[in-house]
N, C-alpha and C positions, 0 to 999 in steps of 0.2 A: 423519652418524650421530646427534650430538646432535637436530640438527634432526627427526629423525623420531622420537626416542625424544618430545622435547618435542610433535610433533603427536601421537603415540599417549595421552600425557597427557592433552594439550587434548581427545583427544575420550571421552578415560574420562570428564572433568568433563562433558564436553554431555550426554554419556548419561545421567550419575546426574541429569541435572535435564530430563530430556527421557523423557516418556513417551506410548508412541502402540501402536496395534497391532501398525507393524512393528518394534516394537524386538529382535525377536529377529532380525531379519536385520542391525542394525546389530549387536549383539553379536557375534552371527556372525562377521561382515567382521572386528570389530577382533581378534577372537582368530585370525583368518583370517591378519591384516595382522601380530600380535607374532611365531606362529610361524613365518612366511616373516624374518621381521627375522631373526627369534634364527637361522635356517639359513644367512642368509647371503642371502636372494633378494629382493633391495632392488625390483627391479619388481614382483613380486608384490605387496608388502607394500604398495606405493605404490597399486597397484590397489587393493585388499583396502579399504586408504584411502579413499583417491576415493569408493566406494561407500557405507562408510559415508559420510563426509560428504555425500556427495548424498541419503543417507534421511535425514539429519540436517534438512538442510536444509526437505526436503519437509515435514516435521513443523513446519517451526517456519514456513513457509510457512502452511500449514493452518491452524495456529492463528491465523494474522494474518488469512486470510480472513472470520475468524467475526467479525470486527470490523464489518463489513459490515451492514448489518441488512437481513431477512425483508420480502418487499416487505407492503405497507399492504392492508390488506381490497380484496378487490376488483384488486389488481393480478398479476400475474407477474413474475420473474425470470427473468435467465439464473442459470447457475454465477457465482459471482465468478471475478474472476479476478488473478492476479500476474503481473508484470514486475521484478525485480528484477536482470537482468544483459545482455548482450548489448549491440547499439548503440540501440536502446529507452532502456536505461537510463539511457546519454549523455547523453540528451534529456531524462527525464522524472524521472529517480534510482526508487530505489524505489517502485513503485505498484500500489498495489490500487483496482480497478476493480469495478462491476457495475452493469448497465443493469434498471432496470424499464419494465414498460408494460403497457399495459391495452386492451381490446378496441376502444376508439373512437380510436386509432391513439396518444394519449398516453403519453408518453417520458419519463423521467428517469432519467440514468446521473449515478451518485457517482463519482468521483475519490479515493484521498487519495495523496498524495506527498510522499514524504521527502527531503530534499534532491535538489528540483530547479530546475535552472537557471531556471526562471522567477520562483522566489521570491526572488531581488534585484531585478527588474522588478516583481513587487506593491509591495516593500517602500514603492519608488523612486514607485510611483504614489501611496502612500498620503500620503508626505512630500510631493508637490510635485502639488496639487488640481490645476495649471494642466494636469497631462499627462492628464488625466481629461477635460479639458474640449474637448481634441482628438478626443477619443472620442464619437463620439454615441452616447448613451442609458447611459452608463457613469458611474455614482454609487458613494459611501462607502457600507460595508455595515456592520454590528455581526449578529453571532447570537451568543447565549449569553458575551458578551464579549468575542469576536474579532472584529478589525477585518478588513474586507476590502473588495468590491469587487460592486456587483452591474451588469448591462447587459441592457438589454432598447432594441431599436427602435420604436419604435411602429411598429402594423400588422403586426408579429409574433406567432408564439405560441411564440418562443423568451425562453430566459431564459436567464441565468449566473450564477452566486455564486460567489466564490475568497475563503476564508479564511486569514488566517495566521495559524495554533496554532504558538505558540510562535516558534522563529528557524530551526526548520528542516523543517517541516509545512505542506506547502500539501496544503487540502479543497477541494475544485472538486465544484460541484451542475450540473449543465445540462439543460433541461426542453425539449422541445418541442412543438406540439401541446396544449399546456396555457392557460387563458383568465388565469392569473394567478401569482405570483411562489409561492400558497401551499401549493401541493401542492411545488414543491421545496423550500420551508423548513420540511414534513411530514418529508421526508425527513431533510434534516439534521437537525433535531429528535433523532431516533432517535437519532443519531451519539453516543456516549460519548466526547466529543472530550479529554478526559483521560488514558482508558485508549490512544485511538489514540495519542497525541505520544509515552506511555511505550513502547507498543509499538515503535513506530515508530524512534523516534530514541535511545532508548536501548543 
């Protein structure tokens, strides 16, 4: 019983700072979810729950999406997209994704990731050059002051960049089809990589 009165709290507070079209359906739910409590009808209530917190989420979903930036003159977009749960997650922690590309078949999809297991292995390459050099075409990177990691093959027109913002933000750039490293580092450009780490890992 505590526990449900204290989730019914927690999502009064998400609501007062969470605004979106659908908030009258979370309202909804949670006036849905007290009156079933105060009756006595603890599944109900737990539904009624659930639902908001799933528009909750979706909201605060959307807003991270926008983090993303508008492809460049001349290019196309998908939707962005989110991973934030399931066995995805496991793998990758939080992520938002979107691919751009353009008519002469040229590709760049953005990455950012929050606590993912891969960012103990950048950390790990960055500290110890010698695991880089097993790598062919895998060099130190800097963009806008984050270190990272950039590979390219020769004879390719592929590219990769992986940044670590901050100690728990991996940005990953990947291009292909492209004649050189600067139309991905167009993109990153764009990246507000301050507001993503707050967003993100906050």
């Amino acid at each position: 019983m505590i526990i449900l009165k204290r989730t019914l709290l927690a999502l009064a507070v998400a609501l007062s700072v969470t605004t979106a079209v659908s908030a009258d359906e979370v309202t909804d739910q949670l006036e849905t979810g007290k009156k079933a409590y105060e009756a006595g009808e603890l599944r109900s209530a737990v539904e009624a729950l659930n639902f908001a917190v799933a528009k909750i989420q979706e909201q605060m979903t959307s807003r991270l999406l926008t983090l993303l930036p508008e492809p460049l003159a001349g290019w196309q977009a998908d939707p962005a997209a989110s991973q934030s749960g399931g066995m995805a997650a496991m793998i990758t922690g939080t992520a938002l994704s979107r691919r751009y590309f353009r008519e002469d078949g040229a590709e760049v999809t953005l990455n950012l990731m929050a606590d993912s297991p891969l960012l103990p292995m950048l950390t790990m390459a960055l500290s110890m050059p010698f695991m880089m050099q097993a790598n062919d075409g895998m060099k130190t990177y800097q963009l806008k002051g984050y270190r990272g990691t950039i590979e390219h093959k020769d004879g390719t027109s592929e590219y990769e960049i992986n940044l670590l913002v901050g100690s728990r933000l991996l940005v990953q750039g990947s291009g292909k089809g492209i004649t050189d490293q600067k139309l991905l580092e167009q993109y990153l450009e764009t990246l507000d990589l301050d507001a993503i780490q707050k967003s993100l890992t906050n």
